[in-house]
C-alpha positions in Angstrom: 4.3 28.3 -46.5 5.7 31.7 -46.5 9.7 32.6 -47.7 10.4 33.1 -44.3 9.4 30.1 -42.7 10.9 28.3 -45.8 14.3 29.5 -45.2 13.7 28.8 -41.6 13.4 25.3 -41.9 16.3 25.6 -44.3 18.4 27.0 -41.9 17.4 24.1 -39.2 18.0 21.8 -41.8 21.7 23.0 -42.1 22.0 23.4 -38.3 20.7 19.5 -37.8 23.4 18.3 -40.9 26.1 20.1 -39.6 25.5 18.6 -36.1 25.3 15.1 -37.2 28.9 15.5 -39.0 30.5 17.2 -35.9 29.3 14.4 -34.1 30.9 11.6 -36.5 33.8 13.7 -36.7 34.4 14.1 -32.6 33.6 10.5 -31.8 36.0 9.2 -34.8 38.8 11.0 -33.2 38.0 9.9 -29.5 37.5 6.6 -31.0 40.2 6.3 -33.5 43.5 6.7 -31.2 44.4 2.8 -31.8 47.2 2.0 -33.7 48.3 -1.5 -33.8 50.9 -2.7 -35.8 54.6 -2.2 -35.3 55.9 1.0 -35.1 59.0 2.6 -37.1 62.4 2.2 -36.0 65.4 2.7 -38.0 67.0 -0.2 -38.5 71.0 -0.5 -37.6 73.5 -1.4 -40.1 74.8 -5.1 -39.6 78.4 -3.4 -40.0 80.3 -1.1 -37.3 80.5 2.0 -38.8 84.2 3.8 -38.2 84.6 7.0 -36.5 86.6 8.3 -39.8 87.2 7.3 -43.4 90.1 5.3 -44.0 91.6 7.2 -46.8 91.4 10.4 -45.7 94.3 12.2 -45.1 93.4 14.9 -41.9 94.0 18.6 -43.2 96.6 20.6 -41.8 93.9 23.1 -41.7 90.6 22.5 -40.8 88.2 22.5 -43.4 86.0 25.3 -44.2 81.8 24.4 -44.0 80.7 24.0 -47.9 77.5 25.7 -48.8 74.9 23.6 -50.2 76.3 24.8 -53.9 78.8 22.3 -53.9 79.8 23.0 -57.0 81.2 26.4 -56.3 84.3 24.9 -54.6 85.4 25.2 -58.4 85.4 29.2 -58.0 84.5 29.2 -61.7 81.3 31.8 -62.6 80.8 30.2 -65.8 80.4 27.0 -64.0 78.0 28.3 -61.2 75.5 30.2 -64.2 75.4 27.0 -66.3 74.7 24.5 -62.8 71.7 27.2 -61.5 70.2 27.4 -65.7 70.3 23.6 -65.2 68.5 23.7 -62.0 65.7 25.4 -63.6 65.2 24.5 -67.0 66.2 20.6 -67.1 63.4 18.3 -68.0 64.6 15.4 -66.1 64.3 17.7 -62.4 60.8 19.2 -63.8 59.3 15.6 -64.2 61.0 14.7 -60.6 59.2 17.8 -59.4 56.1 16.8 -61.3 56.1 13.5 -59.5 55.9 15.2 -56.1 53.0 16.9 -57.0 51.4 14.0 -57.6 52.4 12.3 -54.8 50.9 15.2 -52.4 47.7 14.6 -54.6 47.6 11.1 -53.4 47.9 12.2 -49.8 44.8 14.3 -50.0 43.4 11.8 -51.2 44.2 9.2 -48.3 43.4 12.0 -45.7 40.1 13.0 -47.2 39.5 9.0 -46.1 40.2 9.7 -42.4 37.0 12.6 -42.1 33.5 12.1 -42.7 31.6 12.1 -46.2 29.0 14.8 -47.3 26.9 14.4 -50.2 24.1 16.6 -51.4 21.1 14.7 -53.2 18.4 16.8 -54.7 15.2 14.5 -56.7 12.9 15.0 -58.8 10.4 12.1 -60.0 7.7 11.9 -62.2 5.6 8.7 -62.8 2.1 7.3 -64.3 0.3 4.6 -61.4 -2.3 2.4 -62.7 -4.9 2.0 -59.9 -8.3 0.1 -60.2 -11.3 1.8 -59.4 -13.7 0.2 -56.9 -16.7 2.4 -58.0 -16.8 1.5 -61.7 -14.5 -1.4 -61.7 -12.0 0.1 -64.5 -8.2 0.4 -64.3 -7.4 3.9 -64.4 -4.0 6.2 -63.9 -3.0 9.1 -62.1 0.4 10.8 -61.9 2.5 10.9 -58.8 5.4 13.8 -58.2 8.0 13.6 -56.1 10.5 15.7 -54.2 13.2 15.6 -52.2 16.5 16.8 -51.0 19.0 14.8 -48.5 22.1 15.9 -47.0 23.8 11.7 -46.5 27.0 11.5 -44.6 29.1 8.2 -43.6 31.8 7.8 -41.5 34.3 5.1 -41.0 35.7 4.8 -37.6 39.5 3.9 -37.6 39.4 2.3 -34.2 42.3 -0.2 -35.3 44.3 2.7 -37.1 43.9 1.3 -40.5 43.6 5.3 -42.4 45.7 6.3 -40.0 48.1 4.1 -41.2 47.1 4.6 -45.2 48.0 8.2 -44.4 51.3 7.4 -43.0 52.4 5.0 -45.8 51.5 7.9 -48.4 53.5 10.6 -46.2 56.3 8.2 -46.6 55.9 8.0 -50.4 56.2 11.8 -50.2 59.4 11.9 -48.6 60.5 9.2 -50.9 59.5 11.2 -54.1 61.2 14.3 -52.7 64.3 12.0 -51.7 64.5 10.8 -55.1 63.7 14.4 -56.5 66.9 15.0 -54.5 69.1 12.5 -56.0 67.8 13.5 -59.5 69.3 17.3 -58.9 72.6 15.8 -57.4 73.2 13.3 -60.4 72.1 15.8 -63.4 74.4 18.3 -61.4 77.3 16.2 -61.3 76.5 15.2 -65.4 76.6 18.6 -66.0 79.7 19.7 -63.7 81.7 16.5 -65.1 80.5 17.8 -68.7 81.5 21.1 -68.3 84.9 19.8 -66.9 85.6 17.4 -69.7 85.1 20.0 -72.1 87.9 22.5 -70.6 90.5 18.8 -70.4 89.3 18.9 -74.4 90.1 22.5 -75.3 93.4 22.3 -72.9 94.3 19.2 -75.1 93.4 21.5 -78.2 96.0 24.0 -77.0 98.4 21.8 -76.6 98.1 19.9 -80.1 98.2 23.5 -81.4 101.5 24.5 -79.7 102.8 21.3 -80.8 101.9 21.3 -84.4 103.8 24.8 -84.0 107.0 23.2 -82.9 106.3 20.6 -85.8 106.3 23.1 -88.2 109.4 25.0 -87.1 111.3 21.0 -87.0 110.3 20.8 -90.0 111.5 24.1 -92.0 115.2 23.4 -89.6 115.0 19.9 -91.3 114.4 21.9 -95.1 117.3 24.3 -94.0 119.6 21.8 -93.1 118.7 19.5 -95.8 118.9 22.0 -98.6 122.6 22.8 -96.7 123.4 19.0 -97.3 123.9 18.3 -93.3 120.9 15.5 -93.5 118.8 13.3 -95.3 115.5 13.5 -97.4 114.7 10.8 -94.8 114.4 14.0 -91.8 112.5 15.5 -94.5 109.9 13.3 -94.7 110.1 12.2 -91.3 109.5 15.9 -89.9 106.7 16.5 -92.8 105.3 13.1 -91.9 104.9 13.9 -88.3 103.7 17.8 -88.8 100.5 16.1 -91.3 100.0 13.4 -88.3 99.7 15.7 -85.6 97.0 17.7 -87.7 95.1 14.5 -88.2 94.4 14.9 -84.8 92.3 18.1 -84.5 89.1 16.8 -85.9 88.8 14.2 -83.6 89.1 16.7 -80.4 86.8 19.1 -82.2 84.6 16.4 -82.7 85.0 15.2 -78.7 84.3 19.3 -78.0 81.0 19.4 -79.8 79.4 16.4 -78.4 80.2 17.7 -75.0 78.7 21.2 -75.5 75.7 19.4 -77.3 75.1 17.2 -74.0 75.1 20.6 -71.6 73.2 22.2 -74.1 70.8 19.3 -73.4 71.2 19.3 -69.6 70.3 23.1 -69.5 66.6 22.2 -71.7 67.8 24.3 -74.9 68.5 23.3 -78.7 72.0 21.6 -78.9 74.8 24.0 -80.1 78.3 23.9 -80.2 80.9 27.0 -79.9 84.4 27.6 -80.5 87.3 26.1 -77.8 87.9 29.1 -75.6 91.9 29.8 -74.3 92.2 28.0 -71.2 95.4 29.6 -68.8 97.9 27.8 -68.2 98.0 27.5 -64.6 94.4 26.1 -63.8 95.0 23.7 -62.1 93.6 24.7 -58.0 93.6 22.9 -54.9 90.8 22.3 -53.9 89.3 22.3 -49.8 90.5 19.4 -48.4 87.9 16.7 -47.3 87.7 16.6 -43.5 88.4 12.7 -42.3 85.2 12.5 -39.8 82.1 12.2 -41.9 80.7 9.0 -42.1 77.8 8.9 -39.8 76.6 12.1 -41.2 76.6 10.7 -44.6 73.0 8.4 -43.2 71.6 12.0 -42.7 72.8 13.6 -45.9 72.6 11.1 -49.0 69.0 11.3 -50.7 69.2 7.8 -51.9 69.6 6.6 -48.4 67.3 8.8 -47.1 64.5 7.6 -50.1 65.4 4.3 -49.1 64.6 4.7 -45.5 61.7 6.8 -46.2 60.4 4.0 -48.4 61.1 1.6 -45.5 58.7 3.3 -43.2 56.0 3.4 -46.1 56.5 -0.5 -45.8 56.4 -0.6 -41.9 52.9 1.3 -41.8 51.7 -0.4 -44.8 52.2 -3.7 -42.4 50.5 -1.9 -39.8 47.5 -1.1 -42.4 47.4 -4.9 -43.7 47.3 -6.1 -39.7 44.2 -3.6 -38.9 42.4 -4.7 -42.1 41.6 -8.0 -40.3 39.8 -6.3 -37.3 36.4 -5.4 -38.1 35.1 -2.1 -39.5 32.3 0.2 -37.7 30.6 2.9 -40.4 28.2 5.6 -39.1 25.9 6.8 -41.6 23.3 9.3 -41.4 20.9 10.9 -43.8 19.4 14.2 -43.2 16.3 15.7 -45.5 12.8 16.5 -46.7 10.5 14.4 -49.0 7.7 15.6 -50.5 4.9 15.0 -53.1 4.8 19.1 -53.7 8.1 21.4 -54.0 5.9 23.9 -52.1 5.1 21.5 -48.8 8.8 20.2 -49.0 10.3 22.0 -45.9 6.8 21.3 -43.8 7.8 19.5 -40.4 5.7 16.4 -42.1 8.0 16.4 -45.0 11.3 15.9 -42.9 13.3 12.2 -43.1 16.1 11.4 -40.9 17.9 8.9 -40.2 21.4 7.8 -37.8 22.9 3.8 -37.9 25.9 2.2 -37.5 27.2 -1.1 -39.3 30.0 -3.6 -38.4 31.7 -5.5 -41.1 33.7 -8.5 -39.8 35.4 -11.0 -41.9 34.7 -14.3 -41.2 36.1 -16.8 -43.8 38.1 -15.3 -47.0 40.2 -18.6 -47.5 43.5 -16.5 -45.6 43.2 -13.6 -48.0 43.6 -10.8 -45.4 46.1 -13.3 -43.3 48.2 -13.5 -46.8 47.9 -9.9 -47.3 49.9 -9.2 -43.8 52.4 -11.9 -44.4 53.0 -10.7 -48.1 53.8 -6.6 -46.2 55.7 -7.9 -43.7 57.7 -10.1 -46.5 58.0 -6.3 -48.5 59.4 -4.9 -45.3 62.2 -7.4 -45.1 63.0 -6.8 -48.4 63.1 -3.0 -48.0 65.5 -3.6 -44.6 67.9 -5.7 -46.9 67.7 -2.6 -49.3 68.4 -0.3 -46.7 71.5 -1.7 -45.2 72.6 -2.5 -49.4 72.0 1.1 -50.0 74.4 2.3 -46.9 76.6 -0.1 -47.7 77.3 0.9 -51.3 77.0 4.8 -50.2 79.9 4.1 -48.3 82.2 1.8 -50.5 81.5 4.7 -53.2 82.9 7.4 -50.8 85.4 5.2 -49.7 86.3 4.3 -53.2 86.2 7.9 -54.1 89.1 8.7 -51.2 90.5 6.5 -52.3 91.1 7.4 -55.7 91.4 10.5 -55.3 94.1 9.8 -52.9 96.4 7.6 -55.4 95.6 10.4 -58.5 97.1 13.1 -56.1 100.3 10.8 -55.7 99.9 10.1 -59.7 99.8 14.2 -60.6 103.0 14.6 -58.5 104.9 11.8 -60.5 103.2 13.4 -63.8 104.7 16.5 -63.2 108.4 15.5 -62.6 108.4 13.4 -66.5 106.6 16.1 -68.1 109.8 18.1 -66.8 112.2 15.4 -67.4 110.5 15.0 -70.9 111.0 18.5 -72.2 114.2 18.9 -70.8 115.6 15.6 -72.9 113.1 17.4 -75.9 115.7 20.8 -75.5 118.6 18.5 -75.1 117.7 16.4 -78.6 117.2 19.5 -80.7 120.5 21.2 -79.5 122.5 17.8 -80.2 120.4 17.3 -83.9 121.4 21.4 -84.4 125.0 19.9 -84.2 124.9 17.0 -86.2 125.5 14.9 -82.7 122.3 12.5 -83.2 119.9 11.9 -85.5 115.8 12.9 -86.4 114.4 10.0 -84.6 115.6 11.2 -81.4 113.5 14.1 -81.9 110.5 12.3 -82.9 110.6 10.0 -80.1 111.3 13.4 -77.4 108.3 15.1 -79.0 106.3 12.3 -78.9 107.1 11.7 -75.1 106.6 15.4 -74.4 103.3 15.4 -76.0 102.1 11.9 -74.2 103.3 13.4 -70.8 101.2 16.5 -71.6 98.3 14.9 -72.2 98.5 12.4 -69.4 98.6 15.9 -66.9 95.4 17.4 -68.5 93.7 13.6 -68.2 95.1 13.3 -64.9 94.0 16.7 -63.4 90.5 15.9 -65.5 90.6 12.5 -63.2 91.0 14.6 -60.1 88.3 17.3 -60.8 85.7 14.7 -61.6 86.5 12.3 -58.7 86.2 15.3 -56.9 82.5 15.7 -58.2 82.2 12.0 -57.2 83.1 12.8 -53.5 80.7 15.3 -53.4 78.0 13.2 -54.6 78.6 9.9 -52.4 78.8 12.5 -49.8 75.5 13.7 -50.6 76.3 16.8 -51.9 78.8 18.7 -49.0 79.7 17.9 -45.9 79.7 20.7 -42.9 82.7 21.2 -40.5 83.3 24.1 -38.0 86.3 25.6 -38.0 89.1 24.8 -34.8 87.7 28.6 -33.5 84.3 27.9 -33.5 84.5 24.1 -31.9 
């Protein structure tokens, strides 16, 4: 046979394959538009859902709508360039990222199921047949070659829409895995912003021991004057020495507290743990920040991750019934093999040489003891148990922003009260020195103004701490922001 007529034959070869798979492919899809099973709906919480949040207090000004960067409602650039070289470098969002990858794999995967299969077998044989030999009445042996080269294909009809189903479930999984991606960024956001937050309360509290121990130190050399003058004591001596050593006692401790913090956003941000010096914070930091508008809470089942993993998963469960119900209707397979055999490589595109074939197969289960019965009843048992998850997950998404209004409602009334004894505290501080200055009281009435002062100092930076971070709390039982037009644009 000539190279023309070989690659003729080659070419209707190809032409014949391709024909057979179109036609699997075409009659799976008119065939396989049967879905049985139940079909997805969202289930409703058990619970009426109010119209606004309870503690909310509504703005006198309407709330501005929060870019996704939730974070920036701090309006601190340091803040913003350590949150976006977390984003990208943490190891915890990289294997969350990772995992979606993976995921997607597995979709392929399930789709590729859905379309038919094309193999390409190419064979070569070889072989020694004894024979017997009529004329002489010996055994003898002659060699036998073989060649041939099939193009196979099968094809599963989905008539009940068991794939289609598969598929389905595995789309689900990928929203869940990029739901739960989601909630990984929002909680090693919030670690960070809380982090970051914490370590300004520590080098505020830093400052404050610092102007203390100052004051300390000038109490002390009045004490010395006064008691080389003979107006008090060596008891005010020791007393004001005592308390100067005590309050530097304390700085390892915060320094300590400092470095662990830096070590863990070092962490967070994927580098080697470091520490720096505290940095001057000013003294009016305190902002306020955008006020929380009060009608949010059916957005939040739109805007939470974790509730939207948790639904996602429950429609991988729904299909996954669906799948487990189709599994007990029987199966139809196409297959078809397309080829040449021959005993020569050069006769093995001859018209004699060419082997086809087309059949179909039903598979039917007839008696597996209930196994394919169980298998439904165990899915539809998994979906129940993903609806109770559901309405758990809702429930605790809104007890935590609940909880969080809360909170932060009672630490705004807190701050307020805060601020009138810090003032009341250093104004009996100023009065104690002036009356000690003329021998009208004694040292311990210092002590115990100073050490009020300081407590009430503290107790601001903790409080105002406890307000940024519930703040960060809000944001993330909110699911990150929330989104309000303004009066002008409603």
């Amino acid at each position: 046979m000539s190279i023309f007529q070989k690659s003729r034959h080659v070419k209707k070869y190809m032409i014949n394959t391709i024909k057979i798979t179109v036609f699997l492919a075409v009659f799976g899809f008119v065939t396989g538009c049967l879905n049985i099973g139940p079909e997805y709906r969202r289930p409703e919480p058990e619970f009426e859902i109010p119209t606004a949040y309870h503690h909310v207090v509504s703005p006198e000004e309407p709330a501005v709508s929060q870019t996704e960067s939730w974070w920036r409602v701090f309006k601190d650039p340091v803040l913003d360039g350590l949150v976006e070289q977390v984003l990208v470098r943490n190891l915890e969002i990289q294997k969350a990222a990772a995992r979606i990858l993976e995921i997607r794999s597995q979709l392929k995967r399930t789709r590729a199921n859905r379309y038919p299969s094309i193999d390409l077998s190419a064979r070569w044989e070889k072989q020694s047949q004894p024979f017997s030999n009529i004329l002489t009445g010996e055994t003898d042996h002659r060699t036998i070659e073989g060649w041939s080269l099939y193009l196979p294909a099968s094809y599963e009809l989905d008539l009940w829409g068991r794939l289609a189903r598969a598929e389905e479930a595995v789309r689900a999984d990928l929203l869940q895995a990029e739901q739960a991606r989601r909630t990984v960024v929002q909680t090693i956001v919030a670690e960070t912003v809380n982090l970051y937050l914490e370590v300004e309360a520590i080098e505020r509290q830093i400052q404050v021991l610092q102007k203390s121990t100052g004051n300390f130190r000038q109490s002390r050399d009045l004490v010395e004057r006064r008691y080389n003058r003979g107006l008090t004591s060596s008891l005010d001596v020791h007393q004001a020495r005592r308390i100067l050593a005590e309050a530097k006692t304390l700085f390892p401790p915060l320094e300590q507290r400092l470095g662990i913090a830096e070590q863990q956003l070092s962490v967070l941000a994927g580098q080697y743990p470091r520490t720096r010096p505290a940095r001057l914070q000013p003294e009016d930091y305190f902002k306020r920040l955008v006020p929380v508008p009060p009608d949010l809470p059916s957005e939040l089942l739109q805007t939470r991750p974790d509730i939207l993993a948790a639904e996602a998963h429950l429609r991988a469960l729904n299909a996954r019934v669906a799948q487990a119900t189709a599994a007990r209707f029987p199966r139809i397979t196409l297959t078809g093999n397309y080829g040449y055999a021959s005993e020569s490589v050069n006769d093995l595109f001859q018209p004699d040489s060419l082997l086809w074939n087309l059949a179909t197969g039903l598979t039917q289960p007839v008696f597996d003891a209930g196994r394919l019965k169980a298998g439904q009843e165990g899915a539809e048992a998994r979906y129940q148990q993903g609806v109770v998850e559901y309405a758990q997950t809702v429930l605790t998404a809104f007890a935590e922003v609940e909880g969080a209004l809360l909170r932060r409602q009672k630490l705004l009334i807190r701050r307020q009260k805060v601020l009138i004894l810090l003032e009341e505290a250093r104004a009996v501080e100023r009065v104690a020195q002036q009356r000690y200055q003329r021998g009208l009281t004694d040292y311990l009435t210092i002590l115990d103004a100073q050490r009020s002062r300081i407590s009430t100092e503290d107790a601001l930076i903790q409080t105002d701490l406890a307000i940024y971070q519930n703040r960060v709390s809000l944001h993330r039982a909110l699911g990150g922001n929330w989104s309000i037009k303004k009066e002008n644009e409603k």
